[in-house]
N, C-alpha and C positions, 0 to 999 in steps of 0.2 A: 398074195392075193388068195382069200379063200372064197369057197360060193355055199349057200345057205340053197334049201331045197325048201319050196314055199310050195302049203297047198290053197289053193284059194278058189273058195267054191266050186271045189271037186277037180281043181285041175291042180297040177304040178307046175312048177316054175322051177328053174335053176336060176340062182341071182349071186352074181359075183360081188364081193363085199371086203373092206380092207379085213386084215387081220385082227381082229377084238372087237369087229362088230356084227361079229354071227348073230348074238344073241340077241342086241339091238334086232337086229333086220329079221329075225324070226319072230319078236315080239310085234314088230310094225304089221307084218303078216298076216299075224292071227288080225289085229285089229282091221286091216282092209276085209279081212277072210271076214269077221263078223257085223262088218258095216256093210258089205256086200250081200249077204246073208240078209239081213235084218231087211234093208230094201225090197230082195230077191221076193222074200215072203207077203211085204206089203201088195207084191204084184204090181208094182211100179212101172217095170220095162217092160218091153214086148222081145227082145230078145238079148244076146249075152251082149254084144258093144253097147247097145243101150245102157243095158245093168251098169258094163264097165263107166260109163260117161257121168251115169248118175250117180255114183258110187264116188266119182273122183270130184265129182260138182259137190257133193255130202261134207265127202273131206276138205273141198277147199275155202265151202263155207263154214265151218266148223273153225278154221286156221284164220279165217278173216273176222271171224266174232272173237277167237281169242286175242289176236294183235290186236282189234279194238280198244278192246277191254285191257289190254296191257300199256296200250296208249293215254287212255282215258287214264289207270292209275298213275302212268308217269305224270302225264300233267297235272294231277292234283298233290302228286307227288312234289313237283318243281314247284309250283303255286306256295304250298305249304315252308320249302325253303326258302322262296320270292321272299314271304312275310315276315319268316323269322330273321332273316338277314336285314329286313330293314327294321323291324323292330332292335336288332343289333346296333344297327346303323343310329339311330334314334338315341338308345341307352350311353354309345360312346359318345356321341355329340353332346350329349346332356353333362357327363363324364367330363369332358373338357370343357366347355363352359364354366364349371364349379370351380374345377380347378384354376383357370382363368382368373376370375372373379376373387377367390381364394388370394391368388400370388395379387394382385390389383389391391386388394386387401392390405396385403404386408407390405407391398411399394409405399401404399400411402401412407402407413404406420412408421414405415424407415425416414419417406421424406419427412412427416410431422415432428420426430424426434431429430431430425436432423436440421431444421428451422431453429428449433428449440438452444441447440448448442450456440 
């Protein structure tokens, strides 16, 4: 277990973290550090929990516009396969039809020559 040393708007943190992702969790850091910041300046809060609460409502509207948007692409995502699998579906059924039609073709050709004899 290692721990990363966060400063976050002028304070220190100690934060316990697995092995290989110090530098993860020091990058998340800076970014609370400068979303915290960036708030702080607006003069948003009235004091630092506020900051804190607003900071993390920031962030978690931030995480709920990207899921969004990453839902939204799935489903047009899956829509766009929806289509083409049934235009598949479409193409193959036309595909056997012919062929059908085709062999119905040569039965009749076999029986009429075999009348014939």
């Amino acid at each position: 277990m290692a721990e990363v040393s966060l400063a976050i708007h002028g304070k220190a943190y100690g934060i316990a973290c697995d092995d290989g992702q110090e530098a993860r969790v020091r990058e998340l850091g800076k970014y609370i550090d400068a979303r915290m910041r960036e708030i702080a300046s607006a003069g948003a809060a009235t004091n630092e929990p506020h900051l804190l609460v607003l900071t993390a409502l920031v962030l978690a509207d931030e995480v709920y516009d990207l899921r969004g948007a990453l839902q939204a692409q799935m489903a047009a995502q899956h829509q766009q396969e929806m289509a083409h699998a049934a235009q598949m579906d479409s193409e193959e059924e036309r595909q056997v039809v012919d062929a059908i039609n085709h062999l119905a073709a040569r039965i009749e050709s076999v029986a009429a020559r075999l009348q014939k004899i």
